[in-house]
N, C-alpha and C positions, 0 to 999 in steps of 0.2 A: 421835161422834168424827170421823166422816167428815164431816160436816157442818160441825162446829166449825174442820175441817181446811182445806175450800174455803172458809170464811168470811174465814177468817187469810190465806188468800194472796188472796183479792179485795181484804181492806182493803191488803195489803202493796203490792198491783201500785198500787192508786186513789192510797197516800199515797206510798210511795218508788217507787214505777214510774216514775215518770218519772223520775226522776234516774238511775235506773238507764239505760234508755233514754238520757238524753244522755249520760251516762260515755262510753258503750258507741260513741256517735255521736262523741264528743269523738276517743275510742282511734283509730276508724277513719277522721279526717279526717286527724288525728295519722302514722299509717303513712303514709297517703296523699302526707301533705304532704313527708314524710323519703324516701320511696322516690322523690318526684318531684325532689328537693333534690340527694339523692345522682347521679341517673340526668344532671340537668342541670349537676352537677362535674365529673362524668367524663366528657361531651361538651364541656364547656369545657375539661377539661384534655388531651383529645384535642387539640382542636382548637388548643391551644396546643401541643402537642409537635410536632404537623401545620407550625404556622405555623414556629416552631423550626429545623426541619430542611429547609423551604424558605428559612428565610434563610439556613442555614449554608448549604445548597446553595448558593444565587446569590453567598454570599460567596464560599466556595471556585471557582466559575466567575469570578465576580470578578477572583480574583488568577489563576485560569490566565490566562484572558485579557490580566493586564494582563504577567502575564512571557511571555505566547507575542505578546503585542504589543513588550514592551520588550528580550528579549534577543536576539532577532533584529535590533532596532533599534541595538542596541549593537556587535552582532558585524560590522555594515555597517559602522560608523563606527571598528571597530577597523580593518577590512579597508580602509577606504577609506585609512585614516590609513597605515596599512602600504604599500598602492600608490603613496601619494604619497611616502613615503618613499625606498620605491625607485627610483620617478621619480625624486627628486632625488639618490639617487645614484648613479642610471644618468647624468645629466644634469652630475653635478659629475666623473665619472669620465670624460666623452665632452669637456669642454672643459679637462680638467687634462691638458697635456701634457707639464709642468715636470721630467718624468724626466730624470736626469745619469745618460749615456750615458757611458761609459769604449771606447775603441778597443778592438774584440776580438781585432788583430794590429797587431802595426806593419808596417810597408810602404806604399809611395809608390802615388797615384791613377792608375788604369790606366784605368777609365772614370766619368765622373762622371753623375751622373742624367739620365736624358733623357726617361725616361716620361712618357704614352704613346709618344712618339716613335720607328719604328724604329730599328733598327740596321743597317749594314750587313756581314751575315757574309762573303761572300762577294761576286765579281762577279755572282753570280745569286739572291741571298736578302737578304731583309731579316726580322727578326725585332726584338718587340715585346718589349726585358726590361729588367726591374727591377731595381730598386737601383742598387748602385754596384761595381765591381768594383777592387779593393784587391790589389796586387800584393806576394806572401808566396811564399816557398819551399814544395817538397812536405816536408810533417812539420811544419811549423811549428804551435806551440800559438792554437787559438781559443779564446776567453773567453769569459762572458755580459757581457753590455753592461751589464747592471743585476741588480737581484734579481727574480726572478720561478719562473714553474712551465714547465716543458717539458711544453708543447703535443702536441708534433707530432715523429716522430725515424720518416726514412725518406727511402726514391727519390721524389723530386719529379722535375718533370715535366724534359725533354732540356734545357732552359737551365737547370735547377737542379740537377743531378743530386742525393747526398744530403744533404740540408738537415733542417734544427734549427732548431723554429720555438718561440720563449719568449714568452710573455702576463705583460705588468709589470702591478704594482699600479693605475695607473692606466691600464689598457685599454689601452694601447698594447702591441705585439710587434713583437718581431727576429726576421729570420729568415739564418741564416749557410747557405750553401751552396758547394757546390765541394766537400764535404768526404770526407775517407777515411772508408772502409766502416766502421771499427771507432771507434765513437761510443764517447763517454763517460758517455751521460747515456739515459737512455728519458722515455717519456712519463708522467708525472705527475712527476717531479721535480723537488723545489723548490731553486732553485742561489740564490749568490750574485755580485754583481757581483765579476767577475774569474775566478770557479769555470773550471777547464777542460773544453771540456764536447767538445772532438773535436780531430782535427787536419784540417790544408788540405790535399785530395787534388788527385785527377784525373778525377773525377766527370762533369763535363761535357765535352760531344763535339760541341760544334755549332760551334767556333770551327778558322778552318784554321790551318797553320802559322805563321800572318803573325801571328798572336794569341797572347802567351805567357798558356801556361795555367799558369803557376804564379800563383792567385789568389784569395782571398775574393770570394766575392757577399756584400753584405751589402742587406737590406731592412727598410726601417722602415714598421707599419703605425700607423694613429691608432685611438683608441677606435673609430671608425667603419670602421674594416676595411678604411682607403681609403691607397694608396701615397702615400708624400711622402717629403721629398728626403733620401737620409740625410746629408748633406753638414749638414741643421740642426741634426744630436746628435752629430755626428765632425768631428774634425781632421783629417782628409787631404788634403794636399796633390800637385799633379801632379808626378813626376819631373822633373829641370830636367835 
């Protein structure tokens, strides 16, 4: 039996042994080849997710780049476009001096413009002032010359005593002086041409007897903050 039993399996291995044997070589070339198949997809598909998110990278640098390149580039060319605008309206307000000035009292020309040129106060002084000095009773109402904002409301200096000084729309300013203590207007108020904004005192103290001080100073400045003549924006004429 035992015998008959080795016989059987030496004929089985000599006739199907070998196919057995290549199955078995087939199977394990087979794994082989699927584990190495598999292990080389999932290194290419690494390697593509790898690549992926290097390019989204570079794109998203990309676009910072091109907005931290372009909105800075923009925000110059708004700012620059804004300073030129200003410029030119610094520029069209510094040569616009076409303001219609209205008399801010009536009363006849006591001194007409002379600046820089002294004056002379006395037989021993000479002083340097401005504007034009317009002869008005004490009380008399002063007006704004045009529409604009109050500047400036206080003691100016001994040839102005207290004066009221208005900035017009186009850069130019008046400034009324001589006037009584109790103003009508303060600083940042916006008046209109004619508005009453004090009356004509006795303010100033530098002129002797010989000098009647019942008067308006009036001054006109240009966009550029430079005196000129008020006699260019007023009708007044000298007392005959």
């Amino acid at each position: 039996m035992d015998k008959n039993y080795k016989q059987k399996v030496k004929d089985f291995f000599r006739k199907e042994g070998f196919y057995v044997v290549l199955f078995i070589c087939l199977c394990i070339v087979t794994t082989v080849a699927t584990i190495a198949f598999k292990k080389a997809n999932t290194s290419e598909s690494k390697s593509e997710v790898a690549d992926q998110k290097q390019e989204i990278t570079l794109n998203v640098d990309d676009k910072d780049k091109d907005v931290s390149s372009q909105v800075p580039n923009a925000e110059r060319v708004e700012n620059t476009q804004k300073n030129q605008e200003n410029k030119d309206a610094t520029k069209a307000v510094m040569t616009n001096n076409n303001v219609k000035f209205k008399n801010p009292t009536e009363g006849a020309l006591l001194r007409g413009y002379t600046y820089p040129k002294p004056v002379k106060i006395n037989d021993k002084e000479l002083r340097t002032i401005s504007g034009i000095d317009v002869q008005a009773k004490v009380g008399s109402d002063v007006k704004a010359a045009a529409d604009g904002v109050v500047e400036n409301v206080g003691q100016g200096d001994v040839q102005e005593g207290i004066a009221i000084l208005i900035k017009h729309a186009n850069g130019m300013k008046t400034k009324y002086c001589n006037l009584d203590s109790k103003t009508l207007v303060k600083q940042g108020d916006k008046v209109t041409g004619g508005t009453v904004i004090g009356k004509v005192g006795t303010s100033v103290k530098i002129f002797g007897d010989n000098y009647n001080k019942e008067y308006l100073n009036i001054q006109v400045f240009n966009a550029n903050n430079e005196q000129v003549d008020p006699l260019k924006y007023f009708s007044y004429k000298s007392k005959q």
